[in-house]
VMD Tcl script that draws the C-alpha trace (Angstrom):
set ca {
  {0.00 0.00 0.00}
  {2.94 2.49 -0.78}
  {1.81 5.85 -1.45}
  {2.09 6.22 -5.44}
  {5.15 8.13 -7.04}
  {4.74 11.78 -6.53}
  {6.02 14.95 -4.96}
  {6.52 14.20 -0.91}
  {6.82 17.00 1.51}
  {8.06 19.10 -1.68}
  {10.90 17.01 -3.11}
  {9.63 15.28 -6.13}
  {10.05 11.48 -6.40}
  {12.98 11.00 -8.65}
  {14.51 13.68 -6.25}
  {14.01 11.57 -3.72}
  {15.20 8.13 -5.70}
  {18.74 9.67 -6.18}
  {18.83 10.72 -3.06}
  {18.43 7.39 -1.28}
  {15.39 8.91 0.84}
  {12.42 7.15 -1.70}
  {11.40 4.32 1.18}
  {11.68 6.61 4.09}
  {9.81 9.19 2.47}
  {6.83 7.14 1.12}
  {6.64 5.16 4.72}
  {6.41 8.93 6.46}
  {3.58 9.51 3.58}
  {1.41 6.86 3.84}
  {0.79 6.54 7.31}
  {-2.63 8.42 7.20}
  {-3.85 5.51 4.50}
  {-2.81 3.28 6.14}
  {-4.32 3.80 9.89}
  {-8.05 3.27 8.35}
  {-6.67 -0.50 7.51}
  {-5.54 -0.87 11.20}
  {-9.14 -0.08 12.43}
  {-10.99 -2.58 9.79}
  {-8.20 -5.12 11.13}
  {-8.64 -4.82 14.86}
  {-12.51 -4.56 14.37}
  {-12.51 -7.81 11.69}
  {-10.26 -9.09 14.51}
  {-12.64 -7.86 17.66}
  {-14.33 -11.33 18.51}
  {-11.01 -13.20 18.18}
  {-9.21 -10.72 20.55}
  {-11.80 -10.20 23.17}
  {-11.69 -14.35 23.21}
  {-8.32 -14.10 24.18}
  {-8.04 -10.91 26.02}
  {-11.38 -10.94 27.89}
  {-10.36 -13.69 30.57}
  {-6.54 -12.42 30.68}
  {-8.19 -8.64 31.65}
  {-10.14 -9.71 34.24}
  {-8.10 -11.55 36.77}
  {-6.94 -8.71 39.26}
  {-3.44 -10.33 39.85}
  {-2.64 -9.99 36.12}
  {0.59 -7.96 35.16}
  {0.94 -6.40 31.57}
  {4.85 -6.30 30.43}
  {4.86 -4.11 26.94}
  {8.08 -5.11 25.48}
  {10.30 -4.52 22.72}
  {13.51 -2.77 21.50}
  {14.45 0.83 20.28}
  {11.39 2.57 19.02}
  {9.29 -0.55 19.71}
  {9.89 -0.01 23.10}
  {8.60 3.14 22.74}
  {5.55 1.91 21.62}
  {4.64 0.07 25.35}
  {6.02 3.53 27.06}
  {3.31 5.41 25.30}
  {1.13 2.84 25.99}
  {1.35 2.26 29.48}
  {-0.33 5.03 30.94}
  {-3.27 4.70 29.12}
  {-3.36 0.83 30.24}
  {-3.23 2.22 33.73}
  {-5.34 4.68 33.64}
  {-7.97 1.70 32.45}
  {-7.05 0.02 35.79}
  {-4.78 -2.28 34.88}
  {-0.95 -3.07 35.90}
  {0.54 -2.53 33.12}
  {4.30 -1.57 32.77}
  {6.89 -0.90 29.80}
  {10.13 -2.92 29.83}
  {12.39 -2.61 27.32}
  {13.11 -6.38 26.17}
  {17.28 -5.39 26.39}
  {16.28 -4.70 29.84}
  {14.64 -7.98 30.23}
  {17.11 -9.72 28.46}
  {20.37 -9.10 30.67}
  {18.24 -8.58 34.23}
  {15.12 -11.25 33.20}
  {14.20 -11.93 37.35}
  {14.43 -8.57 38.15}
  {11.54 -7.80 35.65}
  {9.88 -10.69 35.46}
  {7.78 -11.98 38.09}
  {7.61 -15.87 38.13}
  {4.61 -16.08 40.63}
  {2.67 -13.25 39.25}
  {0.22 -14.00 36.04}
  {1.88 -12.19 33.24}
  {0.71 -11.02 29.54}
  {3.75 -10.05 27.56}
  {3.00 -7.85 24.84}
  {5.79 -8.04 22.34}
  {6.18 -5.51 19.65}
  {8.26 -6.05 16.50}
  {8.35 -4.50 13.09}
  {11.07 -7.46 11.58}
  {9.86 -9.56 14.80}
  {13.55 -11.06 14.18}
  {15.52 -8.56 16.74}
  {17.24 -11.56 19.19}
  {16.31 -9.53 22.35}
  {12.16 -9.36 21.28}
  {12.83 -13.65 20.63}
  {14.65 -14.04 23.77}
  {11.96 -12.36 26.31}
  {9.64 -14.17 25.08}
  {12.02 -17.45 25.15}
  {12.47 -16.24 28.79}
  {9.13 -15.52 29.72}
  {8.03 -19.21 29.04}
  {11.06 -20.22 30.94}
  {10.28 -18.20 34.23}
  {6.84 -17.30 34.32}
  {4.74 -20.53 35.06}
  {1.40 -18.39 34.43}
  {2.59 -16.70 30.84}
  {0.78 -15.38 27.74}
  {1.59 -13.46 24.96}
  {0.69 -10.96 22.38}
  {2.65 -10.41 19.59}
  {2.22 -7.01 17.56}
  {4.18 -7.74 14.66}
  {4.11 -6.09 10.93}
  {6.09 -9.08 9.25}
  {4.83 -12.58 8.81}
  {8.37 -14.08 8.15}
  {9.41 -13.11 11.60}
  {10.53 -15.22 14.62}
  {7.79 -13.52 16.81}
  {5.04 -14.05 14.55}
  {6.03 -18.11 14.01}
  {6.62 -18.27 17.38}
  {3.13 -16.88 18.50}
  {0.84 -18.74 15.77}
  {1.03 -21.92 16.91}
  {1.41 -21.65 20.67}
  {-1.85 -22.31 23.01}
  {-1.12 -19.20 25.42}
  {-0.31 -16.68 22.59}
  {-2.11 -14.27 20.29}
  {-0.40 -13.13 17.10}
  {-1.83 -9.69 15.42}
  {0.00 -9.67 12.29}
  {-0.21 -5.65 10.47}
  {-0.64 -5.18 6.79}
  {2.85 -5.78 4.50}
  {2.31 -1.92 4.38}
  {3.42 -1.71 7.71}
  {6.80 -3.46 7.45}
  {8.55 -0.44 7.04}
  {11.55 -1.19 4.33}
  {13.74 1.51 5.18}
  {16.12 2.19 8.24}
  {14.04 3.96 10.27}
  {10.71 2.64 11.59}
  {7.58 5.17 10.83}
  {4.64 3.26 9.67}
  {5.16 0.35 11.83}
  {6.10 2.25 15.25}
  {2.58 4.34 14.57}
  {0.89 1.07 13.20}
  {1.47 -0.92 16.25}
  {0.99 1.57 18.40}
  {-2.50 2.42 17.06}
  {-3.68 -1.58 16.82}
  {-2.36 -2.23 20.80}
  {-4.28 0.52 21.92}
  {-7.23 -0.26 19.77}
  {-6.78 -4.12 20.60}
  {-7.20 -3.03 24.73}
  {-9.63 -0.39 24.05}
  {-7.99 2.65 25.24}
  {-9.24 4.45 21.88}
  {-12.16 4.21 20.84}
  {-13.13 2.13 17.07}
  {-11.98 4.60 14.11}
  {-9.59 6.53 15.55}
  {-7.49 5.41 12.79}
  {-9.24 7.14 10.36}
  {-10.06 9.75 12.56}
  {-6.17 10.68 12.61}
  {-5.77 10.82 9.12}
  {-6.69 14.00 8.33}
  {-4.67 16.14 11.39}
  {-2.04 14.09 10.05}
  {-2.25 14.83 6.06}
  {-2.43 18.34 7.57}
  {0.91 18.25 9.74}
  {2.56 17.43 6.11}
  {1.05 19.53 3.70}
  {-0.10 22.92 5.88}
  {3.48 22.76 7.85}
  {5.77 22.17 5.11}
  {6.89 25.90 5.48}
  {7.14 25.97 8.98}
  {9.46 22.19 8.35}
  {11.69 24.02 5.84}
  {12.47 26.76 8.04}
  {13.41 24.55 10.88}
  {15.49 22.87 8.44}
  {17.37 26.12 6.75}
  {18.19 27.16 10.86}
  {20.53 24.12 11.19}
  {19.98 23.60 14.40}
  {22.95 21.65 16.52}
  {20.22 20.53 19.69}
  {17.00 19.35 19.23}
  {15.00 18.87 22.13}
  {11.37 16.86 22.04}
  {9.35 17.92 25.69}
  {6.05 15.92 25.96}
  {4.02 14.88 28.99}
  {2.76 10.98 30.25}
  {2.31 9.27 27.15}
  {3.75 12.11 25.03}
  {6.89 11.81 27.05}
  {7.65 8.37 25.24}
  {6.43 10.23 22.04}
  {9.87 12.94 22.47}
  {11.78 9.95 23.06}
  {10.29 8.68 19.76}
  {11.11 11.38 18.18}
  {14.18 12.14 19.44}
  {15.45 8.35 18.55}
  {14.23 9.09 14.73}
  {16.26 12.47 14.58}
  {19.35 11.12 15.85}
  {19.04 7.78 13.52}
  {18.17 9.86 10.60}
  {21.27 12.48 11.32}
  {23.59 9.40 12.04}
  {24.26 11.47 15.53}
  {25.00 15.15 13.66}
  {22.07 16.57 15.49}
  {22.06 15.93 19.12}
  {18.23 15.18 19.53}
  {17.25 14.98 23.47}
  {13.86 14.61 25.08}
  {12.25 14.61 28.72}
  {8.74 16.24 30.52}
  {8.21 19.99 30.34}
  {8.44 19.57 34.20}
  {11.55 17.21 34.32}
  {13.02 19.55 32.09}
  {13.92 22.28 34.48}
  {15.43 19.86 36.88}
  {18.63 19.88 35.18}
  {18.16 19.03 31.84}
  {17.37 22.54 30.65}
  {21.05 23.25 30.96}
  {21.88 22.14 27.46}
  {19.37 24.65 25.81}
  {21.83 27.74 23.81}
  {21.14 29.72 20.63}
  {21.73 26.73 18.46}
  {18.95 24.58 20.01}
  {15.69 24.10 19.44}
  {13.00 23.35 21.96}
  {9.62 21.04 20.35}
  {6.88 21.07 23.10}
  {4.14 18.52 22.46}
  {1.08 19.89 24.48}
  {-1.17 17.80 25.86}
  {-4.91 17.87 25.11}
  {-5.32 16.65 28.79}
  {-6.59 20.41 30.47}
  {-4.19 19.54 33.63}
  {-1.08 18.47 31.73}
  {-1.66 21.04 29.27}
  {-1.03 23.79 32.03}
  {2.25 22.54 33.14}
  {3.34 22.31 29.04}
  {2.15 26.13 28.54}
  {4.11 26.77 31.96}
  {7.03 25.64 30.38}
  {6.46 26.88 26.73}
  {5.82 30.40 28.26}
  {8.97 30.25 30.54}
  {10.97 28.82 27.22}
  {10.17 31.55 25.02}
  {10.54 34.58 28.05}
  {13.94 33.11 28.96}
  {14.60 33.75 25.23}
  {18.21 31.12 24.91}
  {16.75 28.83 22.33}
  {17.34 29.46 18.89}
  {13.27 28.51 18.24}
  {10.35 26.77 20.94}
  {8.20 25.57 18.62}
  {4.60 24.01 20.25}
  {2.60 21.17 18.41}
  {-0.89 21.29 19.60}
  {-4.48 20.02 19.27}
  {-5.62 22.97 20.23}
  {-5.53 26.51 19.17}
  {-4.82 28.92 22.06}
  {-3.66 32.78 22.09}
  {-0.69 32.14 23.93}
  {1.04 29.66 21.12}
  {1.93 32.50 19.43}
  {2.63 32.16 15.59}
  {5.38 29.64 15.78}
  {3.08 26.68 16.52}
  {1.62 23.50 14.34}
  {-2.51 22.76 15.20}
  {-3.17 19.98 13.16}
  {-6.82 20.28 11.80}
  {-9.29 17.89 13.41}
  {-7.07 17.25 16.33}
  {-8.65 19.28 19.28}
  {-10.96 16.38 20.94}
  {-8.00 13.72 20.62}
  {-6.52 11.80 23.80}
  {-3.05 12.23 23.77}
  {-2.83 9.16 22.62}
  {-4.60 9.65 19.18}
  {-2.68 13.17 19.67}
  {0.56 11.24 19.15}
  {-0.11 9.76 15.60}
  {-0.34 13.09 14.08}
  {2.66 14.25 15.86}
  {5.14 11.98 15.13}
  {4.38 12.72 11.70}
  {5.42 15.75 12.15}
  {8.48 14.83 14.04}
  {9.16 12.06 11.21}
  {9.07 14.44 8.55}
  {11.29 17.25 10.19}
  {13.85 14.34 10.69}
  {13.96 13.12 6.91}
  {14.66 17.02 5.87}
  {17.18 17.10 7.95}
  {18.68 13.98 7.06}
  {18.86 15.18 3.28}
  {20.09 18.63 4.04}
  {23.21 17.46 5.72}
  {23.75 15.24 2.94}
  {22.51 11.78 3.84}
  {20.57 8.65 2.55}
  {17.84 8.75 5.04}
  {16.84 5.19 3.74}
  {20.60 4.29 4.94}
  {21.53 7.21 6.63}
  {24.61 5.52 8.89}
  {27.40 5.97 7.25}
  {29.31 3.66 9.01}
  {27.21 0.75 9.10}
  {27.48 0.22 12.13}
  {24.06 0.66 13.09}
  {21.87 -1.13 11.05}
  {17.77 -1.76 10.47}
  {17.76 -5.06 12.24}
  {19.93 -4.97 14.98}
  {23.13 -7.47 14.62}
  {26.07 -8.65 16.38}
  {23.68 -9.42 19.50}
  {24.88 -12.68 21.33}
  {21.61 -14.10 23.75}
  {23.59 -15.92 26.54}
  {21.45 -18.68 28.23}
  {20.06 -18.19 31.84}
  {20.48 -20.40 34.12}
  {19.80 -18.55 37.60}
  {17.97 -18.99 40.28}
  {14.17 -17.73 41.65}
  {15.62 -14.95 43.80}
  {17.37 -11.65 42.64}
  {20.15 -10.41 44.54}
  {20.08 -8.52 47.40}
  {22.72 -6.03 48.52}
}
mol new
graphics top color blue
foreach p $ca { graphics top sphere $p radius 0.5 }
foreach p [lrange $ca 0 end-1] q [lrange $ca 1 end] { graphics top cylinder $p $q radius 0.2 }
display resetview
């Protein structure tokens, strides 16, 4: 379901061809197609799910562990808070945590549903947690939220008896370097799959985020001509693992030129702040949540008085007086929960990160020079545990 040839965020495609950026480019383009295809999935899906789920849910002993690695652990961080605030325990642990510490995250005697998230499904920390979670946890399911059929995770999941497998669209196996469509994808069918947004949000998305890429595109290529050095992502609860997000994608896409950072508008002043000069800029992503929202207009206010960054730039769902004119509203956007919020965002934050790639010079569909750092992590060696029940005590 690639987006057809044609001119993307300005740059025409055989412009984008030679310069290596084609993949990246069409995966940052067709997200808003492709989220109406996640809702008729989960929904075709529904009875299935709710078979599976439904029993899981109710038990009040049960522990949710939303796993993965890189931006797919990003995914469960976003996650997580909407999970609790639907009165579950429910906690994000990255599966390299999980991996190298697996009894000091995983809870043999407690009932556990792992939620694994993979784009390749193939990264050797995602197989191992699960591999470990069968091992340790007596009382184990799993869901896997996978975009490629070919994967360990997927194989692994489709023919077990305690496992669920919710396999994406092809569209959402993202072919380039940096992950765009899947890490929105598999965010959107999780929280769709629990119920923590509403049937159609999908599609509901679409349009705040065709608008972030064709109504900001002057605002992007400003940001872009400033060369900034820092870049620093502020977002609160579940928009707090959406900087990080964001923040990951603008250092992978730079191959580390930029020095992208990210943290709360109210962790930010404990220390953090510090690293904000004329050469940064500072990307708040308010909250639609009326009490989080105050602290990020504290902050954006106190940003733009203090007057050190090169640019504070606000994404919002909302229009409000005191944005000031260097702000993106995305169209359509103003009754999303910050989770919905964060689909049109990242867009954003996606795009802004491939024009910066191809301004310093880069293939954002390859963009590390070195190859060192590659689309499905290598060079990972999964050492067998053999420990005991207890963890360590000092």
């Amino acid at each position: 379901m690639l987006v057809a040839d044609r001119d993307i965020l300005g740059i025409d495609g055989a412009r984008l061809d030679a310069a290596g950026a084609a993949l990246t480019a069409r995966e940052i383009a067709q997200q808003p197609a492709v989220w109406p295809a996640i809702d008729a999935l989960v929904a075709q899906q529904r009875a299935a799910l709710d078979d599976f789920l439904a029993p899981l849910l109710a038990r009040p002993d049960l522990r949710i562990v939303l796993a993965g690695a890189g931006t797919s652990a990003f995914i469960g961080e976003c996650l997580a808070p909407a999970l609790l605030g639907a009165g579950w325990r429910a906690e994000a642990v990255p599966t390299t945590d999980l991996v190298s510490g697996p009894l000091r995250f995983l809870q043999p005697a407690v009932p556990t549903l792992l939620v694994s998230f993979g784009r390749s499904g193939s990264s050797p920390e995602s197989v191992a947690a699960v591999a470990l979670a069968n091992q340790l946890v007596p009382d184990v399911h799993h869901l896997v939220v996978t975009c490629n059929a070919d994967g360990e995770l997927y194989r692994m999941a489709a023919g077990a008896p305690n496992a669920f497998a919710l396999l994406l669209p092809d569209a959402t196996h993202d072919r380039a370097f940096a992950m765009t469509t899947s890490f929105t994808s598999m965010l959107l069918a999780t929280a769709l799959a629990f119920g923590v947004l509403p049937s159609g949000t999908g599609a509901a998305m679409a349009a705040p985020a065709s608008a972030v890429q064709q109504q900001a595109l002057p605002q992007l290529q400003s940001l872009v001509a400033a060369r900034f050095k820092r870049v620093v992502y502020l977002g609160s609860n579940a928009l707090r693992a959406l900087a990080r997000e964001a923040a990951l994608k603008l250092l992978e896409l730079t191959d580390g030129q930029v020095v992208a950072l990210f943290d709360s508008p109210l962790g930010f002043r404990h220390g953090p702040k510090t690293v904000v000069d004329g050469e940064t800029l500072v990307v708040v992503l308010l909250s639609n949540d009326p009490h989080a929202r105050r602290y990020d207009l504290d902050l954006l206010r106190e940003l733009r008085g203090d007057a050190r960054a090169g640019r504070v730039l606000a994404l919002s769902g909302l229009p409000a007086p005191e944005l000031g004119d260097d702000c993106v509203v995305p169209a359509g956007a103003q009754d999303a929960d910050d989770l919905a919020l964060a689909l049109p965002y990242i867009v954003f934050c996606q795009s802004f990160a491939l024009l910066q790639s191809l301004a310093l010079g880069l293939r954002p569909d390859t963009p590390s020079v070195s190859g060192t750092v590659n689309r499905v992590v290598r060079g990972v060696t999964i050492h067998p545990f053999t420990g005991g029940g207890h963890v360590p005590r000092g």
